[in-house]
N, C-alpha and C positions, 0 to 999 in steps of 0.2 A: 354677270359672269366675272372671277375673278381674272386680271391682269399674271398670275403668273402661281404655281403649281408647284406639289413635291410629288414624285416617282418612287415607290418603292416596289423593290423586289422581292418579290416572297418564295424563296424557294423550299418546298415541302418533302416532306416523304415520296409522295405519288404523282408530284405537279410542279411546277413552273408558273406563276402569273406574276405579273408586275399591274399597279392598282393606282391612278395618278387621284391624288387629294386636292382640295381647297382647303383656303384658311380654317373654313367650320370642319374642318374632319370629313369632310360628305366625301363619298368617293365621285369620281365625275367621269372613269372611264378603266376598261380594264381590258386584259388579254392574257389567256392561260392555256396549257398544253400540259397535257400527262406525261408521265416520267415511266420509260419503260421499266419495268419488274425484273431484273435477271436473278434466277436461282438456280446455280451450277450445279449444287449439292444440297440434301439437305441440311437445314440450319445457315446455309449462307444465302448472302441479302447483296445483290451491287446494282450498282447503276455507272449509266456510261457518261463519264465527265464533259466529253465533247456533244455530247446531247442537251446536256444539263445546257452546255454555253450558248450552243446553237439555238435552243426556244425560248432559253432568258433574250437572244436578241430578240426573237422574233415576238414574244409578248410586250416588249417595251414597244416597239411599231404598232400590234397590235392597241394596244393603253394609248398612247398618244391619240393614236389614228380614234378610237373610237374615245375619247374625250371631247375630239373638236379641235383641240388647241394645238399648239404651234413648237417644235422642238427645241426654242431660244424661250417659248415661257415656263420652261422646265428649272426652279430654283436649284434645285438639287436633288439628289439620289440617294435612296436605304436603302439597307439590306437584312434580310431576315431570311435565314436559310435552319434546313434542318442540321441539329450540331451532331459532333461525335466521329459524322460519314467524314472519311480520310479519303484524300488522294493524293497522291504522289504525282510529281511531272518533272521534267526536263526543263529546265532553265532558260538553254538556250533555244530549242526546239517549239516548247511549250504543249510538245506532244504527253500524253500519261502515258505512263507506264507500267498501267492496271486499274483497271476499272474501279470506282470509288466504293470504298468496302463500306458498308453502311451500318448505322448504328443498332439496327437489330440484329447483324450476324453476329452467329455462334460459334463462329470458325477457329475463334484464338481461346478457347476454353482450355485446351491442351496447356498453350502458354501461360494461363491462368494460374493454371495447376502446380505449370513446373516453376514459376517464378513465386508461387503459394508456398510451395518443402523449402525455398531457401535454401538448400542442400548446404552451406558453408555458415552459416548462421549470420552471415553478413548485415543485413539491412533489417532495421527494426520497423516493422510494421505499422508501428503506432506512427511513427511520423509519416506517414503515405496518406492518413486519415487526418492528420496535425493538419499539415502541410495544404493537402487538397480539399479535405471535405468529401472525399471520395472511397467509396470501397475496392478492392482490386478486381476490376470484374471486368470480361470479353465487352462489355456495354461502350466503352471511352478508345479514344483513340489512342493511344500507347502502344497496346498489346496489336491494333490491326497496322502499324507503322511496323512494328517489329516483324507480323509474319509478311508482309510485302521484301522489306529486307532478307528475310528466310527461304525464300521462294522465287523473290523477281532478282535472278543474277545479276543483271543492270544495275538495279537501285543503290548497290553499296558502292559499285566502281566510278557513278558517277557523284553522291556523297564523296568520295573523295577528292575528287575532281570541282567538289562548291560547284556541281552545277542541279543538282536535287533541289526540288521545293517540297516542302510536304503544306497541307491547309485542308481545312474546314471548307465547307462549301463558300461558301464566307470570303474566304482567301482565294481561292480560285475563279472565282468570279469579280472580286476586286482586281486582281494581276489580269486577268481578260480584258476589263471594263481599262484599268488604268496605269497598266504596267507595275505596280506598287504590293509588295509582297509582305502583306500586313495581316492580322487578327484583330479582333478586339478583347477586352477582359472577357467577355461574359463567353466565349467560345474558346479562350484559352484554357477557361477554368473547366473542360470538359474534357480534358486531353490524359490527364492524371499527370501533369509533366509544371502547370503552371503552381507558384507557391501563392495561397490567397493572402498570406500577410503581406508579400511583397510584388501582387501583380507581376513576375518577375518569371521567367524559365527558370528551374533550380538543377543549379547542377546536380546532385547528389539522385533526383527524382530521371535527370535523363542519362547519368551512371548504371542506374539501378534498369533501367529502360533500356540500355546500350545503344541511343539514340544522337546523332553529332547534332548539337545547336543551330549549326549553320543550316540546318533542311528548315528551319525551324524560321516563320513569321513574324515579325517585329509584332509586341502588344502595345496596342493603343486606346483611348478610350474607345467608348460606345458612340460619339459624340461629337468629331472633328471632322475637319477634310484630309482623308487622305493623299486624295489626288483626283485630278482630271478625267472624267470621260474621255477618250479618243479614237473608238470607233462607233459608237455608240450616242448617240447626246452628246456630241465633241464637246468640249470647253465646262461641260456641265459638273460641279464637283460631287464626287460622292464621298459624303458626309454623315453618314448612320450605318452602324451595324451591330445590330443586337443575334444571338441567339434565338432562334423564332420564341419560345416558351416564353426569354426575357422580354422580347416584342410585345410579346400579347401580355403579360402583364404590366409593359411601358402603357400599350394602347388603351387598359382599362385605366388608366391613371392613377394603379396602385401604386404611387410614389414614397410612399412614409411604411413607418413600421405597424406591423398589426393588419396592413390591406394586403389581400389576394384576389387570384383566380385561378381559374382551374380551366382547360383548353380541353376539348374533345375532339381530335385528330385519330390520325394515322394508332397514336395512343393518346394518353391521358396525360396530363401533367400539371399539378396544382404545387404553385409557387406562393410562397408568406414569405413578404417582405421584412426580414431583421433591422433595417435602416445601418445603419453603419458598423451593427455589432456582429461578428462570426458567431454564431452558433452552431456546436456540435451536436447532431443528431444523437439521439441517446435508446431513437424507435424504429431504426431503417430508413431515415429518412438522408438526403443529398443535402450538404450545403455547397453553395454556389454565389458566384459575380450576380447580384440584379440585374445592374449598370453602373455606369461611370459615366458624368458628362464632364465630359475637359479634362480641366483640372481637377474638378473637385471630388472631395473625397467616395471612395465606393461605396453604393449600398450591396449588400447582400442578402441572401432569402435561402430558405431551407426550402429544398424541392421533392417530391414526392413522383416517382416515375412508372408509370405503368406503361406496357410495352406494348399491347394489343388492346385494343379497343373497336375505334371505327375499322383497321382492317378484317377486323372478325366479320363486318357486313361485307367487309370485300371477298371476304373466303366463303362463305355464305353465298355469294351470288358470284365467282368463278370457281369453287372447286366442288359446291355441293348441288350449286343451278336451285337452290331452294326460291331464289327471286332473281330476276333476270336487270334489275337496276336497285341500287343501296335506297331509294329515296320509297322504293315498294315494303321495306322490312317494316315502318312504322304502321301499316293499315294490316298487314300479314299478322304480328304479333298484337293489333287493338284485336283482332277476329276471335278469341280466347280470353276471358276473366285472368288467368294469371298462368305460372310455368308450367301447369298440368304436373308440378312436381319435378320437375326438371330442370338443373344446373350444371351452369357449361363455364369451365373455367379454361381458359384459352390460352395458356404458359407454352406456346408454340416455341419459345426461344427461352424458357425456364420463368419464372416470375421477379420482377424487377421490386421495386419498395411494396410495405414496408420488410419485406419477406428476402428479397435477394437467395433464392436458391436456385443456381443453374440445371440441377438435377430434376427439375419437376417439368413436365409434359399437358398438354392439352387434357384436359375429360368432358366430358358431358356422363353425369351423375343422374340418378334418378327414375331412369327409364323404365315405363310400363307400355302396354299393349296402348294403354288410353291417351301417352303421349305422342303428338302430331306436328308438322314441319313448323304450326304455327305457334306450337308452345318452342321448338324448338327456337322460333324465332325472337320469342319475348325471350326467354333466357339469354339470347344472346344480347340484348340488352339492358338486362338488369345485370349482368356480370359487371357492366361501366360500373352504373351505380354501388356495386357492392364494393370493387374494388377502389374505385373513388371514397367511401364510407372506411375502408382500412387505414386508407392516407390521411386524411382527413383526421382520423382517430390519434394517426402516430402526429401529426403535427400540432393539434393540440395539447398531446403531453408532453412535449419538446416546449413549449411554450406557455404553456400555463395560461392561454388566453382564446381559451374555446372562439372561433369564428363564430358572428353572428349572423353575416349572411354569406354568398358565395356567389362571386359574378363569376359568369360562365361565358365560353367563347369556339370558337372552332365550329368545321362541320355539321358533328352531330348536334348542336344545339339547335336546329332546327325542328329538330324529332322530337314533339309534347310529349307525346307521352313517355319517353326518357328520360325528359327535363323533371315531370312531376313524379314519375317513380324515384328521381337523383333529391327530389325535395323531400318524399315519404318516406326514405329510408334514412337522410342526412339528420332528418329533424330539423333541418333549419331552411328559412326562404332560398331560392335558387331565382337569380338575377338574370337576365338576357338584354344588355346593351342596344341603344337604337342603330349602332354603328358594329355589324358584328364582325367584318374583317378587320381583329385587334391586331393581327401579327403584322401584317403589310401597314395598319395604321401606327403601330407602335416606330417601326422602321423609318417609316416616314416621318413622327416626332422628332426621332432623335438627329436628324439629318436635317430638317429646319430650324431645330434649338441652333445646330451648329453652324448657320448661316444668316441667323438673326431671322428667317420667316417667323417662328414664335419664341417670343421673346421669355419663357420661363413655363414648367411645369405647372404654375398657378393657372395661367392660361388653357393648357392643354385641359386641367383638369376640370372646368368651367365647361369643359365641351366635352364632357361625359354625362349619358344622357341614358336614364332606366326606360326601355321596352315593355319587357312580361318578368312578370314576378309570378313565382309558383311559392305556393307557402305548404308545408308538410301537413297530412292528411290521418297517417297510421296512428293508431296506438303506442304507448312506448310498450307494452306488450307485443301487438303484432312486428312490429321493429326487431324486436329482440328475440324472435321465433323466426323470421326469415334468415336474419344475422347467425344466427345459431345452426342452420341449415348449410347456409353458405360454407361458415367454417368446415365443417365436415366436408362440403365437397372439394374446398382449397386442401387438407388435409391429405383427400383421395391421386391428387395430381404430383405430389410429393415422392420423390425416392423413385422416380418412374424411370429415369437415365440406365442404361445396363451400359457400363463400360466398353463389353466385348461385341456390344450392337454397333454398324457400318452406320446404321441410320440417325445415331447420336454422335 
């Protein structure tokens, strides 16, 4: 047994776990709690921040506790949380002041809209996209900072007052853990407020935002010690904080330009590392912060965002009871050769890359008398795959360098036969890690680089280690008759928004 350990915290969409590690990457103890669901309205998504803090304490006790090990053999502490989610709090209270609005609500579409006319011709658009690598879209924290400001009367009066904080989950669980009111690059760069040339807040970006600086977190690396544990693992530094997405492709040890992966969560998200150079999307694709360690210079990565994926098996087994646990859909949808005809495109909150249109809605296409809950249920996972198979498509002509394989990570990679339909439809091998908690592992990386447990990326990457490999099966014909099916039904889900609908 190793002499001493890193703690990462993985905060997700739906959950809470903190995962403690040894040298070899092995995980050696864990503890995790669900993240309740609040949905006030349709299209809006929260969660409650003081919940969030409450079960990160309680799975770090949990993780210790069921490690074995001792809270002084704790070297340090990461953090990997889901980005975008915004919450606002009191300074001196440390109370919120609205529940943390989350990165699938659709709430600020309005604001979308009205900061879209420009009405004064003011701000040129092209630098929003210069600047961030970002489109203007309800997705990023900016527009859900502004409607808090719009809504919570408090928030501007104590904004003036320099007593507001605003952060990422990221941030608010740093200031919990260590008093210290910081971000890192890779979650600033999700805000539309950070400039990627100059890691930097830009004014003109939070002008344009009518947002004060001062709410606003100190940017630091991915990669330092911010500060002290002190209620928590007292004295214990924490030392990492990635972006969950950037986590998980820190943890596959995609460090150089040209490697990726691709994460199957709550949604999808497949990140190709640019190495040092910004590339602009030219396919609906994100550019974004990889990481930063220290000092040294940033990598960044062109991301590809899908917005529903594995929640689609969550809405599936609570709002349709078609399977009564997520981990039933893969023997439900083997029970059928294929979708009986049947495609379900799941734009519950519009479709994110490489498409970006907030106007498009949920479908399931195709429907005959002869389809049944179990075709309903393969299509809800071949929709990953398809829409993975879009991204995929826009990032290699952003890049000119077709992927040759594609390490996979998250939840759903559990699920064969998703994994080998995501292989027969990509054409290319589909990779599964022997260490599949990348995000919490990645977190953990970067929080030992910063305290000397490992001592360089070379290292870490030495302790990447291939599981199952699915290699692709289809035809380039049948490939390209299922793809062609798809399109049509992404097509059908489009222009679906009615303005004068309560329910958009």
């Amino acid at each position: 047994m190793s002499d001493s350990y890193v703690l990462a915290i993985d905060n997700g969409t739906t959950s809470t776990r903190a995962i403690v590690f040894d040298r070899m990457g092995n995980k050696c103890g864990t503890g995790q709690l669900e993240t309740t669901q609040i949905f006030p309205h349709s299209g809006w998504v929260e969660h409650d921040p003081k919940e969030i803090w409450a079960n990160t304490k309680k799975v770090i006790e949990l993780a210790v506790e069921d490690a074995g090990v001792k809270p002084e053999q704790i070297r340090a502490i990461g953090i990997a949380n889901q980005r975008e989610t915004t919450v606002i709090w009191d300074k001196e209270t440390g109370h919120p002041l609205y529940n943390a609005i989350v990165w699938q609500d659709t709430r600020t579409q309005q604001l979308v809209d009205r900061l879209a006319a420009n009405a004064d011709g003011s701000f040129d658009f092209n630098k929003l996209k210069e600047k961030t690598g970002l489109p203007l879209a309800s997705y990023f924290s900016a527009t859900k900072i502004m409607w808090i400001f719009e809504n919570v009367p408090l928030a501007r009066k104590l904004a003036a007052q320099n007593k507001l904080a605003f952060g990422t989950i990221d941030s608010w669980l740093l200031w919990n853990l260590t008093g210290v009111h910081a971000t890192d690059v890779t979650n600033a760069s999700r805000t539309l407020l950070m400039n990627l040339h100059t890691l930097e807040w830009d004014a003109e970006l939070l002008s344009f935002f009518d947002i004060p600086q001062e709410i606003l977190p100190e940017i630091r690396s991915s990669s330092e010690i911010y500060g002290l544990a002190h209620e928590v693992l007292p004295g214990v530094p924490v030392s990492g904080i990635l972006g969950d997405q950037q986590a998980a492709t820190f943890g596959q040890a995609a460090f150089s330009s040209g490697e990726a992966k691709n994460t199957y969560g709550t949604g999808n998200f497949l990140i190709f590392n640019t190495g040092h150079d910004i590339v602009h999307s030219r396919n609906g694709l994100l550019t974004t912060v990889a990481y930063k360690l220290g000092e040294q210079p940033a990598n960044y990565a062109l991301e590809g965002s899908i917005a529903v994926t594995g929640s689609l098996v969550q809405w599936l087994r609570d709002n349709l009871g078609i399977i009564s646990s997520a981990s039933e859909i893969e023997e439900l949808a083997a029970s059928v050769e294929d979708n009986g005809g049947a495609y379900f495109v799941p734009a519950f909150s519009g479709l994110f890359a490489p498409h970006w249109r907030p106007d498009a809605r949920g479908v399931i296409v195709g429907l005959t008398r002869y389809v049944n809950k179990a075709h309903i249920a393969r299509a809800a996972l071949e929709e990953v795959a398809f829409q993975t198979r879009e991204v995929l498509d826009a990032t290699n002509a952003d890049t000119g360098l077709p992927l040759r394989e594609v390490r996979v990570d998250g939840g759903m990679i559990a699920n064969n036969l998703l994994m080998q339909f995501q292989a027969d439809i990509l054409g290319v091998p589909v990779v599964r890690p022997v260490i599949a908690e990348t995000t919490a592992l990645g977190a953990a990386y970067a929080a030992g680089l910063a305290v000397g447990y490992w001592q360089s990326t070379a290292e870490l990457r030495a302790l990447w280690q291939e599981q199952t490999r699915w290699e692709p099966r289809f035809s380039e014909e049948e490939r390209s008759r299922l793809l062609r099916v798809w399109n049509k039904a992404v097509e059908k889900s489009l222009n679906w928004v009615d303005i004068d609908s309560p329910q958009n």
